[in-house]
C-alpha positions in Angstrom: 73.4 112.5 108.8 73.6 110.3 105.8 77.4 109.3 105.0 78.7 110.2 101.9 79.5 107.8 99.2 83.1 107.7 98.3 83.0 104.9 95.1 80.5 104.7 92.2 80.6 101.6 89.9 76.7 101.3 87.5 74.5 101.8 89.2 76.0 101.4 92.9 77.3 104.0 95.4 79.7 102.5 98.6 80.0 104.5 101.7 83.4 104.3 103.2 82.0 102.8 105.9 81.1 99.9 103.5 83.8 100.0 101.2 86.1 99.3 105.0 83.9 96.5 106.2 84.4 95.1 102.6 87.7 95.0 102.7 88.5 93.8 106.2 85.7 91.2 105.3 88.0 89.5 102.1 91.1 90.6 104.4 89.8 87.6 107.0 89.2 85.5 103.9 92.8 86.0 103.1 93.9 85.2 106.3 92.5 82.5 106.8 93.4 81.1 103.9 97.2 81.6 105.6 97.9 85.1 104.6 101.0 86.9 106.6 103.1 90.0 106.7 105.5 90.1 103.9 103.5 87.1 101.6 103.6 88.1 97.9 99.5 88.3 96.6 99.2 88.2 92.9 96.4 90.5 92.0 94.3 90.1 88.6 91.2 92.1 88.1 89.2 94.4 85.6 88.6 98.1 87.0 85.7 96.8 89.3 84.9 98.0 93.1 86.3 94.8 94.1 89.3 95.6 93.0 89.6 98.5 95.4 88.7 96.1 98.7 91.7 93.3 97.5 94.2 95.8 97.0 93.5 97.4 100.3 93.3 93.7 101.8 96.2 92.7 101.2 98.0 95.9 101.7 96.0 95.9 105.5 97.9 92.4 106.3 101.0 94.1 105.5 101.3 91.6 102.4 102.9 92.5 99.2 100.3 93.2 95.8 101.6 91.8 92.7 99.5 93.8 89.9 99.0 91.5 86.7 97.2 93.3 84.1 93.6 91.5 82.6 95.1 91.8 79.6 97.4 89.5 79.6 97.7 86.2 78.2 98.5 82.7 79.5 102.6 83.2 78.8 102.7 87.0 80.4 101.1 85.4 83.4 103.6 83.0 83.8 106.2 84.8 82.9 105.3 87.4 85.9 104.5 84.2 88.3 107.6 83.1 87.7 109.7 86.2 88.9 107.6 87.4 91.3 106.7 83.9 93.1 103.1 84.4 94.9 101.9 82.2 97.7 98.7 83.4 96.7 96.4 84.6 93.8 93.2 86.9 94.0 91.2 87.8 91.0 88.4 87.3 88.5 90.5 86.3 85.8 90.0 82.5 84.4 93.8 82.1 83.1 95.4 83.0 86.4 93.2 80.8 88.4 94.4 78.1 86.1 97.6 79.1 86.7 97.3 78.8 90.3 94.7 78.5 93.1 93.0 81.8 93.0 90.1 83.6 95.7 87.4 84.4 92.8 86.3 88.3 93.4 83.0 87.0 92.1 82.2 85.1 95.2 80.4 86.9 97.5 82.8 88.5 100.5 80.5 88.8 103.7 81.6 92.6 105.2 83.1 92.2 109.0 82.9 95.3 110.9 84.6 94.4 113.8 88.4 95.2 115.0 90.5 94.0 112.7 94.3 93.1 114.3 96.3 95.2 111.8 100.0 94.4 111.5 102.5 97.1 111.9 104.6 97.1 109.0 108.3 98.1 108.1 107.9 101.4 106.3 111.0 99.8 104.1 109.3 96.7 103.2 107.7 96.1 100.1 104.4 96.8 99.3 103.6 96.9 95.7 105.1 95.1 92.3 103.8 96.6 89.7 105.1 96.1 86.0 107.3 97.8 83.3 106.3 98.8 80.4 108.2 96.1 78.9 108.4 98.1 75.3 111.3 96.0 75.0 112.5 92.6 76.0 110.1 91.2 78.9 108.8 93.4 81.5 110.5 93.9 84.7 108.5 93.7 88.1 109.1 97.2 89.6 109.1 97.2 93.4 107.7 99.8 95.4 107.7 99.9 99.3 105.3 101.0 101.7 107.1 104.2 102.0 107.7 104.7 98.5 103.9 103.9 97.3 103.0 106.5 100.2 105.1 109.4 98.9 104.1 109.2 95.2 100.1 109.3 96.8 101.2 112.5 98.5 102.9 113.8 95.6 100.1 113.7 93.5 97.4 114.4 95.7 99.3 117.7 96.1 100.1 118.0 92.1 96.2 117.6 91.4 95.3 119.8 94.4 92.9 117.4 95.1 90.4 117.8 98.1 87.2 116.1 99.4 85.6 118.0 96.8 86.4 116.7 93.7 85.4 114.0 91.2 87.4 112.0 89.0 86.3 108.8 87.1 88.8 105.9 86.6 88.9 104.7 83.0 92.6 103.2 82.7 93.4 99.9 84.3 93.9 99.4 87.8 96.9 97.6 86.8 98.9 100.3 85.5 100.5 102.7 87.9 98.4 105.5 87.4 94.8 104.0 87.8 96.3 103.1 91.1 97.9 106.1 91.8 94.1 107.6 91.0 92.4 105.6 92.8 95.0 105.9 96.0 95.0 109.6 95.9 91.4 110.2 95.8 90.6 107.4 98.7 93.3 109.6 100.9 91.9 112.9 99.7 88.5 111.9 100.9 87.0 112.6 97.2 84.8 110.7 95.4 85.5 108.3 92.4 83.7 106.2 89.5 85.2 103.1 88.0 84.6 102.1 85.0 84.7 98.4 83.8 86.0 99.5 80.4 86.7 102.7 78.3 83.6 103.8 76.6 84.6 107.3 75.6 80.2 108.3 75.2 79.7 106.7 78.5 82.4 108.6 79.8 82.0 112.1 78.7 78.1 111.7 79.7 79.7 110.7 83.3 81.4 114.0 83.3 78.0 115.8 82.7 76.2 113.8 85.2 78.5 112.9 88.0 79.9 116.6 87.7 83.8 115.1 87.8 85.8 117.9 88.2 89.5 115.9 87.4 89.8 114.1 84.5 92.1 111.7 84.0 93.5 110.9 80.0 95.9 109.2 78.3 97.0 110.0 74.5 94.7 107.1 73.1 91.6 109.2 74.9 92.7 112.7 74.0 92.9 111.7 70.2 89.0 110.6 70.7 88.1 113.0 72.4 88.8 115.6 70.4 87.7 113.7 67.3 83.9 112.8 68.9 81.7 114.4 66.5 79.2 115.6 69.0 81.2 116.6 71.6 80.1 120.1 72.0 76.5 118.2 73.1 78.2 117.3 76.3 78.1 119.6 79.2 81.8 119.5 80.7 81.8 122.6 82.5 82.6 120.4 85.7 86.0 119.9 85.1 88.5 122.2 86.6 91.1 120.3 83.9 92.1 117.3 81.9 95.7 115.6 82.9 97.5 114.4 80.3 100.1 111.8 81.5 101.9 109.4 80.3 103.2 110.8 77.2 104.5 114.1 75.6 101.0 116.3 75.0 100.2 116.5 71.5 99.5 120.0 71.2 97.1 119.9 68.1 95.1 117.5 69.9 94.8 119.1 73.2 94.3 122.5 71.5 91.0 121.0 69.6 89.5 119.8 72.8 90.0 123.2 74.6 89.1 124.7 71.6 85.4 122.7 71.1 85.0 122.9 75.2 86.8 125.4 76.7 88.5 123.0 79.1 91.8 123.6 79.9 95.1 120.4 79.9 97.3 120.0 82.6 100.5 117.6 81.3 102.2 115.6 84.1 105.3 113.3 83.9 105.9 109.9 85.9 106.8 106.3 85.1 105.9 102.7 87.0 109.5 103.7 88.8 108.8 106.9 89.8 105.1 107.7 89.9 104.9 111.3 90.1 108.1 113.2 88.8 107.1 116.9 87.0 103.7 117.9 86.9 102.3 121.5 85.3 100.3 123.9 87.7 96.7 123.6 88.0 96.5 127.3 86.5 98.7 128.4 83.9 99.9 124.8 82.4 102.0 125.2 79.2 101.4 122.2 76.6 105.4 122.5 75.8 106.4 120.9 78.5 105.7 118.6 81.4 106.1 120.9 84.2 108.5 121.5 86.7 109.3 119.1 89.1 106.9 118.2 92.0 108.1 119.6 95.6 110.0 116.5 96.6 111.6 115.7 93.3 115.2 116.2 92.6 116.2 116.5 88.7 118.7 116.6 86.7 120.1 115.9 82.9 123.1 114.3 81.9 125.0 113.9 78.9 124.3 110.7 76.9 127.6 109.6 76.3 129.4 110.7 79.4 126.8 110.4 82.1 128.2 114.3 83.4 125.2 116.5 84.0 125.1 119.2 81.0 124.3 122.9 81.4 121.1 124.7 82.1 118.7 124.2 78.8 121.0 121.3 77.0 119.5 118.2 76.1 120.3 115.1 78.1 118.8 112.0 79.7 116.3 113.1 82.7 117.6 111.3 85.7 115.0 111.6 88.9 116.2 111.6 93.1 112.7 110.8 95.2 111.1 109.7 98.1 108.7 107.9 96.0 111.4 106.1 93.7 111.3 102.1 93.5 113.1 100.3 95.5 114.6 98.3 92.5 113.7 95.9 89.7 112.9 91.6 90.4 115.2 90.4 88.4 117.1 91.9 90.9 120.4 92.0 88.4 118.3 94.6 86.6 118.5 96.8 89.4 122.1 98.8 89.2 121.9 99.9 85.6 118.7 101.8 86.4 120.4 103.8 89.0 123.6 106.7 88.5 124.8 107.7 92.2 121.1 107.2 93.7 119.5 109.2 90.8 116.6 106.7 88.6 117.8 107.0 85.0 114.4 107.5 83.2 115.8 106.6 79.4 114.1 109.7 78.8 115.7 112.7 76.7 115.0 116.0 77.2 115.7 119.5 78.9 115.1 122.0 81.9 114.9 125.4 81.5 116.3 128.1 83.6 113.0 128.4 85.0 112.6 124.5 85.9 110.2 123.7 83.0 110.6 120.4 81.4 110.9 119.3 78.4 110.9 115.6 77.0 112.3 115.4 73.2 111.7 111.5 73.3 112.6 108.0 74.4 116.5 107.6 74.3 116.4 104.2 72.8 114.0 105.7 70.1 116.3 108.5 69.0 116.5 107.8 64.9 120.3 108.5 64.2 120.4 110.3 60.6 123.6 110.9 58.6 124.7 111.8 62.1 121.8 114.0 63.3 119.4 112.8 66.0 115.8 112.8 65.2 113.0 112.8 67.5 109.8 110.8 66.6 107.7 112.5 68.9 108.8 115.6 67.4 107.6 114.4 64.1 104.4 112.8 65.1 103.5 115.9 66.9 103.9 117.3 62.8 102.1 114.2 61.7 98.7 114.8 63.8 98.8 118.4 62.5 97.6 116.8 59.1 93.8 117.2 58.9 93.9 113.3 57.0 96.3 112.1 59.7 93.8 109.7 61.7 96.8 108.4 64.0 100.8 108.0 63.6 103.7 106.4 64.5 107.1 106.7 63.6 110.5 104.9 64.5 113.9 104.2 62.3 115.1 101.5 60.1 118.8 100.8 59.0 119.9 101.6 55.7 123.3 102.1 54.3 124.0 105.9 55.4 122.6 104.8 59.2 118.9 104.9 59.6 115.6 106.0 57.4 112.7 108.0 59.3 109.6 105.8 58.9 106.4 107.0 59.5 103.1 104.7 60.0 99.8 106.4 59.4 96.4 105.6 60.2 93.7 107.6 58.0 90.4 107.3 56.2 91.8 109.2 53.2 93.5 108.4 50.0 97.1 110.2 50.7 100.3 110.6 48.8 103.4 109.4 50.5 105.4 111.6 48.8 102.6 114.5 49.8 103.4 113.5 53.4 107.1 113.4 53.6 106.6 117.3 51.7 104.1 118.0 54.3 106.5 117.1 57.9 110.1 118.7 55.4 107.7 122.0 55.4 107.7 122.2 58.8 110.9 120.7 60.2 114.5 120.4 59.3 115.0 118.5 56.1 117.0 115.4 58.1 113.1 114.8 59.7 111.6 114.4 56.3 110.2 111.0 56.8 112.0 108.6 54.0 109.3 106.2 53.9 105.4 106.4 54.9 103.4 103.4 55.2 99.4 103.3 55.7 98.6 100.8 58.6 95.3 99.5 60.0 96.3 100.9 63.6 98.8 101.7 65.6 99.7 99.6 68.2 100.1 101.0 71.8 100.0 100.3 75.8 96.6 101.2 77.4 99.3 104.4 78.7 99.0 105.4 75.3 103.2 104.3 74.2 103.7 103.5 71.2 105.5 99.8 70.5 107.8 101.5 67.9 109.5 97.6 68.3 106.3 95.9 67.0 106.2 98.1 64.2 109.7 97.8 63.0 109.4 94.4 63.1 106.1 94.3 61.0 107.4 97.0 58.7 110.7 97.5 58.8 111.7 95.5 55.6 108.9 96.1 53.3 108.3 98.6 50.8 106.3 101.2 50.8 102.2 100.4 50.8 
């Protein structure tokens, strides 16, 4: 009987069997080049099978991965080098090889299919730095141990109710928590996955049609095309048993025009590069309000913002998270103890739990837009924002002024629209402290590939001018 293949990428299919010899094959390569338990392994790659074997090398010599996103530029590299210290560099990236000797992934790895003498490892050890968002001030290397990684896997794969059944295609970057979480979870559930070099939203929805992927994974900066490809009703998506929406709040407009064109239902889940999985919906029956309740394993709780005292059932608060899958702290190390309250990860996320265990996240702490003493919520407003049938894309954040801070919101769109028609459009709808005091027209918005919005870059851009 003819193995089945568990990877796509173009036009190839690997076998596990292969995708295993592959691995131990560059995991000799490694060693040899002086590899050992505990050595830190900077890892650079696009979203390429490749990818899959180093991370699985290194982690099979019980050394550490250090995930560097192929975005990144010359300064970020060095700037992650330099606090996470590598012995060694793996990768297909030009600027990190001249940053330090580097094992090419486009050289040829010659599988080895013999035993391979595994180290045990400390459950307690490191095993993964991955990085922080770093929407403000530098990122921070977040460190996750072997135990850690291996909870947030079992999370998930139990959120997803994955099985050796389904299909997902990996579109974000391998570098970013969640395409490996994806790619993790699927290689333990025994399913079967597609890379993708880059996002191609055509090439992925024909993928879904073809492949007959049954999870699907999206950030907001996919939803928002997805729902405005012209032609989407052409595609055949009757695959999918959902589409998870991670990484921020759902919009609900948005994920209620994809449902609406396809019949394909969302399922919102909640984690961060700290905590991978924290709150995730249930397969059937999710509920665009909120984020879900927490995942069996998750503690939570919300605490006041001033005090730090955990506030009643249904008040708002910062979400603080207890796991098994929680890092095991920040590099700079110093970083570490303001991120934790009595062994609880403080998220910086606002928001509120229902008596029912539903969450709720009103927005970013730092983001909160103070207004003649009320707190305002730009996710609350850009959810009103991509309501507006001109609204293209949107952004907003807060800029001093005399009487504390000014709502500003940033707006993509293809039409010719009225400030003044806007702020009237979002005072409709919300209470008049929301009203947005100034609106700009940008050419984008800038965001992580997770889909967050750099409210900083913005404020510095736009902040100070007038009105456009």
């Amino acid at each position: 009987m003819t193995e089945p293949a568990v990877l796509a990428f173009e036009d190839r299919e690997y076998t596990l069997a292969e995708l295993e010899a592959l691995t131990c094959g560059l995991a000799v390569r490694l060693r040899e080049r002086g590899v050992r338990p505990g050595d830190r392994v900077a890892l650079m790659s696009s979203n390429r099978p490749e990818f899959v074997t180093a991370y699985r090398a290194i982690t099979k010599l019980g050394a550490v991965v250090v995930l560097l996103s192929p975005a990144w530029k010359r300064a970020e590299i060095d700037h992650a080098l330099r606090l996470t210290e590598p012995a060694f560099a793996v990768g297909d990236n030009p600027v990190l090889a001249a940053a330090m000797p580097m094992l090419d992934l486009d050289d040829p790895i010659r599988p080895y299919r013999g035993p391979l003498d595994a180290p045990s490892v400390d459950p307690g050890a490191d095993a993964l730095l991955v990085f922080s968002s770093g929407t403000t001030g530098l990122p921070k290397a977040v460190r996750h141990t072997h135990a850690s990684f291996a909870a947030a896997v079992a999370h998930w794969r139990r959120s997803l109710d994955l099985s050796a059944d389904d299909r997902l295609q990996i579109v974000t970057p391998p570098s970013h928590i969640l395409g490996l979480l994806n790619i993790a979870t699927v290689l333990e559930a025994g399913g079967w996955m597609r890379l993708h070099r880059r996002f191609d939203l055509d090439e992925m929805l024909r993928c879904i049609e073809r492949d007959r992927i049954t999870v699907e994974m999206a950030v907001a900066p996919i939803a928002l095309a997805i729902a405005s490809h012209p032609d989407l009703e052409s595609f055949d998506l009757s695959s999918l048993r959902y589409i998870m929406w991670g990484a921020t709040p759902v919009t609900a407009s948005v994920a209620e025009v994809v449902t609406r064109r396809t019949g394909v239902q969302w399922m919102p889940a909640y984690g961060a590069s700290e905590v991978p999985v924290i709150a995730c919906n249930p397969v059937d029956g999710a509920r665009l309000d909120s984020v879900g309740r927490a995942v069996p394993g998750v503690e939570l709780r919300i605490v006041d913002l001033r005090t730090g005292r955990e506030v009643p059932v249904g008040e708002t608060g910062e979400i603080q998270v207890r796991s098994a899958s929680a890092m095991a702290g920040y590099l700079p190390d110093d970083a570490t103890a303001a991120a934790f309250a009595d062994g609880w990860y403080r998220t910086g996320d606002v928001g509120s739990i229902d008596s029912d265990g539903w969450l709720r996240i009103t927005d970013r702490a730092k983001d909160m837009i103070k207004v003649n003493g009320f707190q305002v919520a730009p996710a609350e407003v850009e959810a009103v924002l991509h309501g507006h049938p001109d609204v293209a894309d949107c952004a907003v954040f807060g800029t001093k002024d005399h009487a504390g801070e000014t709502v500003v919101a940033a707006i993509t769109t293809a039409a010719t629209l009225d400030p003044d028609d806007i702020s009237a459009y979002v005072a409709e709808r919300l209470a008049s402290y929301k009203r947005p005091g100034r609106v700009i027209f940008v050419p984008d918005i800038p965001r992580l590939p997770s889909g967050k919005v750099l409210r900083r870059q913005l404020e510095e851009r736009h902040g100070r001018t007038s009105d456009q």
